[in-house]
N, C-alpha and C positions, 0 to 999 in steps of 0.2 A: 504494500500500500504506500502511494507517496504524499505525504503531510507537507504542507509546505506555508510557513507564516510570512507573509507579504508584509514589508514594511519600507517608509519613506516617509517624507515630510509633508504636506497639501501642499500638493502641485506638482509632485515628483513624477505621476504616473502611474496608480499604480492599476486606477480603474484600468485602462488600456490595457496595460501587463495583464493583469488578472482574464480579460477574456481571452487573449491567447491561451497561456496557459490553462485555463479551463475547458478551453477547444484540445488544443493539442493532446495534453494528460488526461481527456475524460474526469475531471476533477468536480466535484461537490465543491460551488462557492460557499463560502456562511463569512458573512458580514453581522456582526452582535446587533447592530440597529435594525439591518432588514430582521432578523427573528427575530425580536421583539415587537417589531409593528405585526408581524407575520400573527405571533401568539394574541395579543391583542385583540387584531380584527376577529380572529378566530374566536376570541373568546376563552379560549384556555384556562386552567386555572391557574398555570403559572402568566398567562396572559393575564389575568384578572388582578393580580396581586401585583403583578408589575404598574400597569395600569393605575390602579389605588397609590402607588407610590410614589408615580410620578404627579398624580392632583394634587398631592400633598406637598408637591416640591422638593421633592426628595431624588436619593439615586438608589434605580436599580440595583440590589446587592449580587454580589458575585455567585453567591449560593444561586439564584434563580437564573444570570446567566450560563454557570457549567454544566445545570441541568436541562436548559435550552440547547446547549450547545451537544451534549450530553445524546441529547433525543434524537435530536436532526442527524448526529450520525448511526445512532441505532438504525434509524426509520431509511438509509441509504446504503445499504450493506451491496449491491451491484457495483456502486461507485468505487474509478482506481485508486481515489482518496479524495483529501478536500485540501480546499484554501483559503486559510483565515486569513480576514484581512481585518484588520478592528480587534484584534485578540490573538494574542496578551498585549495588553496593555501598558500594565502597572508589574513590577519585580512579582509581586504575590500571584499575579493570573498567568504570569510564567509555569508559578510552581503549581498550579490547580491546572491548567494544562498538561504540564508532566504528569502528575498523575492520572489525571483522565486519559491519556495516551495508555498508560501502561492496566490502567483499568480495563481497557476495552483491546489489549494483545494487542499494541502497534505503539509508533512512535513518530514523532516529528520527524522526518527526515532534515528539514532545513529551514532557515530563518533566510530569510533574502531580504536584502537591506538596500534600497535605491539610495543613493546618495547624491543631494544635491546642495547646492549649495544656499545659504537664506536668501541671499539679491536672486538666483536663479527662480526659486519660488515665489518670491514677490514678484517680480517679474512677470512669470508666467498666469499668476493668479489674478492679477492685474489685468492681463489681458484679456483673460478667461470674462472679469467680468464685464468689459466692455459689451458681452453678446450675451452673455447669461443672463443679466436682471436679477443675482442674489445679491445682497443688502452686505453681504457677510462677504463680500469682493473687495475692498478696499484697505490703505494700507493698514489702518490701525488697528483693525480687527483682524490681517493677516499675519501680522508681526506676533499678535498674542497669542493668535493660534498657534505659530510655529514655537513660540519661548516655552507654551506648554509641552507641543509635544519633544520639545530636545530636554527636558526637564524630566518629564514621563519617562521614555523610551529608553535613556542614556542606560539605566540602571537593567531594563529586559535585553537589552542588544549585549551588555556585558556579561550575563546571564547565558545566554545560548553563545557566545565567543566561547568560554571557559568549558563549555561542552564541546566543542568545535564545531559548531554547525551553523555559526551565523556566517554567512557566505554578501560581501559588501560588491555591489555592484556600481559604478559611476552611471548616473541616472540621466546629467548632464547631455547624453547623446541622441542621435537621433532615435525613435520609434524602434523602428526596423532592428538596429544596432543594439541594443538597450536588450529588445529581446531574444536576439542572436547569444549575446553575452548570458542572457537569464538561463534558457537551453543547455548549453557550455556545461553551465558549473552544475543543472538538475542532471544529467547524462554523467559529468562525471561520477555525483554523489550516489547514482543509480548502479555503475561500475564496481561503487565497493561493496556491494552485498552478498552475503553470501547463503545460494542454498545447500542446506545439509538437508541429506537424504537417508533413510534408517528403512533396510530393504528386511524386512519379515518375510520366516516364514517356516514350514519343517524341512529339516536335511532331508535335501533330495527334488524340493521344488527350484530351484534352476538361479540360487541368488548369487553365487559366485559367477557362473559366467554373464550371466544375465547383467550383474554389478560394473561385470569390468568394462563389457561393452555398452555399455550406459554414459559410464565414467569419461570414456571417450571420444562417443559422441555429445556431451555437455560441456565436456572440457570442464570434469570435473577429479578430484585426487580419491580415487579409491584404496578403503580403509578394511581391512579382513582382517582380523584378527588370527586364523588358522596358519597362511604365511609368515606372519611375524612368530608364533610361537614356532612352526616347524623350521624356521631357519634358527632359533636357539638348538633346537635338537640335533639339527646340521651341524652346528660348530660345534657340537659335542661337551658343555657347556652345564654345570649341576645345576643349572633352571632347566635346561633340555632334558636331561634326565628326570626332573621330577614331571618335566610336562606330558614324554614319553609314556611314563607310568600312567600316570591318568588316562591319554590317552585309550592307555589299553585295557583298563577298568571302565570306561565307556562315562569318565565325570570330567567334569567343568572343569576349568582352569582356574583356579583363585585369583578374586581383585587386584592383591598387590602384585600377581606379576603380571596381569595385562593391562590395569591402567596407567604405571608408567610408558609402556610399550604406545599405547595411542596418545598419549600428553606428548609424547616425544615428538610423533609424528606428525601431530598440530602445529608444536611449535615450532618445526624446521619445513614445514611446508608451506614456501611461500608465493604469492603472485597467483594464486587458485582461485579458481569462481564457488567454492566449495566443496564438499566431500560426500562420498556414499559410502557409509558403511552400510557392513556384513558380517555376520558376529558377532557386533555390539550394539546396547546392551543387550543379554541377555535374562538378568536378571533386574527385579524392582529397584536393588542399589545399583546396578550399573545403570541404570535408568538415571536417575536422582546423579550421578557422577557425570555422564554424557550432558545433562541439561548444565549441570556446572560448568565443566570444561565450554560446553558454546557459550559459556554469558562471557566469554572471552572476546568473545568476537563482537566488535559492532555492526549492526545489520544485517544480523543474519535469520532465518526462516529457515523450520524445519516442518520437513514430510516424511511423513511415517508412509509406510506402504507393505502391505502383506501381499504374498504372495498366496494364494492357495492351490492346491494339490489333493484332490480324495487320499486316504489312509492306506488304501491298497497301491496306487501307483506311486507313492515314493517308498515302499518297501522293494516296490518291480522295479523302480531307477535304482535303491541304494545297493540290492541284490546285484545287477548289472552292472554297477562301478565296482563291485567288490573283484570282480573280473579283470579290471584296468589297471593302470598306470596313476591313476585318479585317488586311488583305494584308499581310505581311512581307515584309522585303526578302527573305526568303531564298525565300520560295513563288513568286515568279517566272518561274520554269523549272523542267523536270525535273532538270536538273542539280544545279542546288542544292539544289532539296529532296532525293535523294538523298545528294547530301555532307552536308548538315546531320543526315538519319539517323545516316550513317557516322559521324559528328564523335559522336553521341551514343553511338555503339555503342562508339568505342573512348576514349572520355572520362570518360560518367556511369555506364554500366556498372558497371565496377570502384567505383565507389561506392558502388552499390545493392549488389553483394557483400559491401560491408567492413561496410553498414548490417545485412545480414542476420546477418552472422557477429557482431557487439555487440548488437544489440537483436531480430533478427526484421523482414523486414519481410511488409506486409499484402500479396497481390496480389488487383488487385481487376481484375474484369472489365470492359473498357471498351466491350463492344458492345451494339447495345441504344438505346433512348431515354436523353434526357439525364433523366429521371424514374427510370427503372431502373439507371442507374448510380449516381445522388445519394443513392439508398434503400441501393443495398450499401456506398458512401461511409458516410453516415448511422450504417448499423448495426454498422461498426467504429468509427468515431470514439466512440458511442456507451459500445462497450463500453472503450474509452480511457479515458474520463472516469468510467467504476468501478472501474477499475482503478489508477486515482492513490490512490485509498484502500484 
């Protein structure tokens, strides 16, 4: 989803700016006065109450605008985000935005800051009203205008700087230019995000190969955990040895030697549009560890995706790699490939539930060519990667 808070001085521009961008980005506008009048007309009862406040000569409280502002994006869940222009206002409606961001599982992407200069805006607003007919055109009512808002603003532009996200534009330029420049820096900030991918499902429904070719056609770093232990057992190694063992008793691998193993990999894999694992998590704590490890990352979006497979044909795929070059310790026998299901039914399970009840996850069909499955892979991830904006 892309958040984007529009700000500049009266006269900077920002109306103009804002319908591009709400054409280009498909973006929900919300200006705090248009809903207000919105709720109002409508009669609402947060219209009602605002309404009473203002006959009284009073100001709107913040409370009734986050819950106005609050609604309007409930009520717009289609939209690839919004764009406030009138909010935050004040240091404190920063911080009631941040949280209503994170209230509703998203986040500002950017603060865009037209910069003009005060004679540049008098100037223009001067002009403006030689054809406008507002009362409120002139200079000495323009000049307070602007001492309020560099008074107001200084203290929320310093606010989202210190988060790094207030992105300063020269407003100064022409139309055209101004929103060339706007584009620029939204495409860059769109660049750094990252999706991570959490491929489900039971040994034997196709997540390894299925992972890797995914991986690269997104131009994304795939993450297995099964590689990274069997190259400990490679280098002959007493964590490969005890991983061996387990192996071959058909149990898990313990936390502390696989989530150094992916923290490593995180943090030396760099310049990535994000990662698909495979293997992890497997359990509720490795759950709860992987959500950790991502609040690493700024902007990033995760999708869960299961694979499914009926019970009889990954016993008929793990029986048939047990044949190959492929071969796990644990596809050796019916018995273990049985436990090894069981160990997933009553282990990862519960994880794919706690993933659907936070985020949703995808289920995707695993039977079929590995063509026809890559294609319905494909055409969720797909729509993943529209969805971070």
């Amino acid at each position: 989803m892309l958040n984007i808070a529009l700000f500049g001085p009266p006269g900077a521009g920002k109306g103009t700016q804002s319908e591009f961008l709400i054409s280009k980005y498909k973006l929900f506008y919300i200006s705090t006065g248009e809903l207000l009048r919105k709720e109002m007309s409508e009669n609402t009862e947060l219209g009602k109450e605002a309404k009473d406040i203002i006959a009284a000569g009073g100001l709107v409280s913040d409370e009734i605008i986050v819950q106005i502002i609050e609604n309007t994006i409930r009520e717009h869940p289609e939209s690839n985000g919004f764009l406030f222009d009138g909010f935050p206002r004040t240091y404190i409606q920063a911080y009631i935005l941040e949280g209503l961001m994170r209230k509703l599982k998203t986040s500002l992407t950017c603060l865009i800051s037209l910069e003009v200069t005060e004679e540049e805006s008098v100037s223009r607003l001067l002009n403006r009203g030689l054809t406008s007919g507002r009362s409120d055109d002139n200079e000495v009512v323009i000049r307070n205008r602007l001492k309020e808002y560099y008074d107001k603003t200084l203290p929320v532009l310093n606010f989202y700087k210190d988060r790094g996200i207030c992105l300063e534009i020269n407003g100064s330029s022409g139309i055209e230019e101004v929103h060339q420049e706007i584009v620029k820096l939204i495409e860059k900030e769109l660049s750094k995000k990252h999706l991570n991918i959490v491929l489900f499902g039971y040994p034997g429904c196709g997540r390894g190969s299925q992972g890797k070719a995914l991986a690269k056609t997104f131009g994304l770093e795939y993450i297995a955990t099964g590689p990274m232990l069997e190259e400990e057992i490679k280098i002959g190694s007493a964590t490969g040895m005890k991983i061996k063992e387990l192996y071959e008793n058909g149990q898990l691998v313990p936390d502390d030697i696989v989530v150094p193993l992916i923290e490593k990999r995180l943090m030396t894999s760099k310049e990535v549009k994000g990662f698909i694992f495979k293997g992890f998590p497997r359990t509720l704590v490795q759950s709860y560890i992987l959500d950790g490890l991502l609040k690493t990352q700024a902007n990033s979006m995760l999708q869960i995706i299961e694979i499914e497979v009926p019970t009889l044909e990954l016993i008929k795929r793990l029986d048939a790699r047990s044949k190959t070059k492929d071969c796990m310790p644990y596809d050796t026998s019916t018995s273990k490939i049985v436990q090894r299901l069981a160990e997933h039914e009553t282990k990862t399970v519960p994880v794919i539930r706690k993933y659907n009840q936070q985020h949703g996850v995808i289920t995707i069909n695993g039977m079929g060519t590995f063509e026809d499955v890559n294609k319905r892979l494909s055409f969720e991830i797909e729509n993943g990667l529209r969805n971070m904006w």
